[in-house]
FIDREN-479610 format. One record per residue (C-alpha): residue number from 1; x, y, z. Coordinates in Angstrom, 3 decimals, always signed. Each point is the difference from the previous one (the first is absolute). Example, Ala and Ser with C-alpha at 12.3 -4.5 7.8 and 13.67 -1.06 7.14 Angstrom:
<atoms>
+-----+----------+----------+----------+
| pos |       c1 |       c2 |       c3 |
+-----+----------+----------+----------+
|   1 |  +12.300 |   -4.500 |   +7.800 |
|   2 |   +1.370 |   +3.440 |   -0.660 |
+-----+----------+----------+----------+
</atoms>
This chain:
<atoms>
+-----+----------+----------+----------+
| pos |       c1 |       c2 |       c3 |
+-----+----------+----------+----------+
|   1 |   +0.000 |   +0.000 |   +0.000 |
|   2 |   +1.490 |   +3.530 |   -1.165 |
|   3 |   -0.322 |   +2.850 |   +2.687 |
|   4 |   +0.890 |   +3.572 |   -0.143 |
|   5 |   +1.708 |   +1.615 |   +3.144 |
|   6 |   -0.679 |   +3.531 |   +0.263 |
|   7 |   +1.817 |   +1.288 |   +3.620 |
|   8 |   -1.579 |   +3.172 |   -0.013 |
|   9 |   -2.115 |   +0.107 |   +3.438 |
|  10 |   +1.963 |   -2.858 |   +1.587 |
|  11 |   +2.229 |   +1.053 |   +3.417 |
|  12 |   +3.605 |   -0.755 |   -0.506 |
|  13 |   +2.784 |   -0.426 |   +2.390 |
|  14 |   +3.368 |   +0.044 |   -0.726 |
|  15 |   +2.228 |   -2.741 |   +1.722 |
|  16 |   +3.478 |   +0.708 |   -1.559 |
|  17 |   +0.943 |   +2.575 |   -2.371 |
|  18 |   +3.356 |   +1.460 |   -1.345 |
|  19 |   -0.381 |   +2.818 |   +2.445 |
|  20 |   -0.376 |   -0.956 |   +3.640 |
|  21 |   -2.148 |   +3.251 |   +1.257 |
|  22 |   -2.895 |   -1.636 |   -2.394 |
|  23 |   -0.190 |   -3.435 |   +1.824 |
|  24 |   -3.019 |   -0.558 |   +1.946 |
|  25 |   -1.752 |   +3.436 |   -1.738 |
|  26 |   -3.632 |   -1.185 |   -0.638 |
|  27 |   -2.560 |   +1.623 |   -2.615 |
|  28 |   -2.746 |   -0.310 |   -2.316 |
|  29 |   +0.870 |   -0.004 |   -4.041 |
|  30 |   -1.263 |   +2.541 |   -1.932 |
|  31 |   +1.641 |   -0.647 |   -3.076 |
|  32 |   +2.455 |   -1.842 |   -1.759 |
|  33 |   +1.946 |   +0.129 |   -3.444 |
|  34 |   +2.536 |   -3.175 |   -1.090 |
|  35 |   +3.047 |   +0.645 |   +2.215 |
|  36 |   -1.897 |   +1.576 |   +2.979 |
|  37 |   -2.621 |   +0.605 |   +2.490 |
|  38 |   -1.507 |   +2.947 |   +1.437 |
|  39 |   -1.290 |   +0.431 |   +3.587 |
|  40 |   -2.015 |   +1.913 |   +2.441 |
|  41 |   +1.557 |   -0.549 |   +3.432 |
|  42 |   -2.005 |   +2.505 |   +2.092 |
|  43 |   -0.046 |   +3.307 |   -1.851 |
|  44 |   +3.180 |   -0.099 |   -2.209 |
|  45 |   +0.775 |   -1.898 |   -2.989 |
|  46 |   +2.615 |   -2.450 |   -0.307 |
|  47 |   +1.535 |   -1.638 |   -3.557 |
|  48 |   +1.741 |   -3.081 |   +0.653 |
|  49 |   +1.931 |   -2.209 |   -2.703 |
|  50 |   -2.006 |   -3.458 |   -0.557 |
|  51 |   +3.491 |   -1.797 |   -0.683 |
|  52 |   +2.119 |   +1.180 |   +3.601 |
|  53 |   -1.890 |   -1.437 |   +2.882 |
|  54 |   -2.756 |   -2.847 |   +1.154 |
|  55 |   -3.252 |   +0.943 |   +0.667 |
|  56 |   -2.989 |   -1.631 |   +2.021 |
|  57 |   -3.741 |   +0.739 |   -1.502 |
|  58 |   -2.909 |   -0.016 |   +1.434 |
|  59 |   -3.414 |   -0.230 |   -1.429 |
|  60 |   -2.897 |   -1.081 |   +1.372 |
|  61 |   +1.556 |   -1.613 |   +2.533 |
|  62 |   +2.011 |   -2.142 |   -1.964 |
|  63 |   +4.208 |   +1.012 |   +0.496 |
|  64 |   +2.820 |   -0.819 |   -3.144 |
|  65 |   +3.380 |   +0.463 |   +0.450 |
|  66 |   +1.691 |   +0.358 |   -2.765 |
|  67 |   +3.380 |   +1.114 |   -1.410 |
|  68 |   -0.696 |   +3.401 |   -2.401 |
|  69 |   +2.464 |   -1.995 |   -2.546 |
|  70 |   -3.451 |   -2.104 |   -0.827 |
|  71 |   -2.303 |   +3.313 |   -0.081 |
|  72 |   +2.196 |   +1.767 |   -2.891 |
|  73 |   -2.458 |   +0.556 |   -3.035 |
|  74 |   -2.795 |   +2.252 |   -0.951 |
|  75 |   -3.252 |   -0.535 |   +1.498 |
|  76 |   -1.483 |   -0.564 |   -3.462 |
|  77 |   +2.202 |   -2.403 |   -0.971 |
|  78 |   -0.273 |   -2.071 |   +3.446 |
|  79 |   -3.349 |   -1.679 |   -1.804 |
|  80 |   +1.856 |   -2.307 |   -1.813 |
|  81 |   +2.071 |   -1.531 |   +3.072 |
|  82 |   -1.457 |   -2.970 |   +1.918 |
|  83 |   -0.258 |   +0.799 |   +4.317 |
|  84 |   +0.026 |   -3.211 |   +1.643 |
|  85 |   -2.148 |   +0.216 |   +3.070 |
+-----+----------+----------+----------+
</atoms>
């Protein structure tokens, strides 16, 4: 079965990142390109490189962690690539 991921809404914490003042920041995703994420984390904006850290997800309840290595592509092309549940 083919799914498209869309992160847009879904709370993000990052768990190890390239810079060590960004580990354990926390946010909401408000928009992301192929190489990177934006996020709201209280009432500034951060952009954060997809490929330089590991991220947990959250989503209805249900957490992925997951290295940004495997998140690197545009949203509109992450249709065609299989999630296994």
């Amino acid at each position: 079965m083919k799914r498209s991921i869309d992160f847009i809404g879904f709370k993000i914490k990052i768990l190890g990142y390239s810079n060590p003042i960004l580990i354990g920041t926390s946010g909401i995703i408000v928009f992301e390109t192929k190489n990177t994420f934006r996020i709201k984390v209280g009432n500034r904006y951060l952009t954060i490189m997809k490929s330089n850290g590991f991220y947990e997800l959250d989503f209805k309840r249900c957490h992925i962690i997951i290295s940004g290595c495997k998140l690197v592509s545009k949203p509109s092309k992450r249709v065609n690539k299989r999630w296994l549940r």
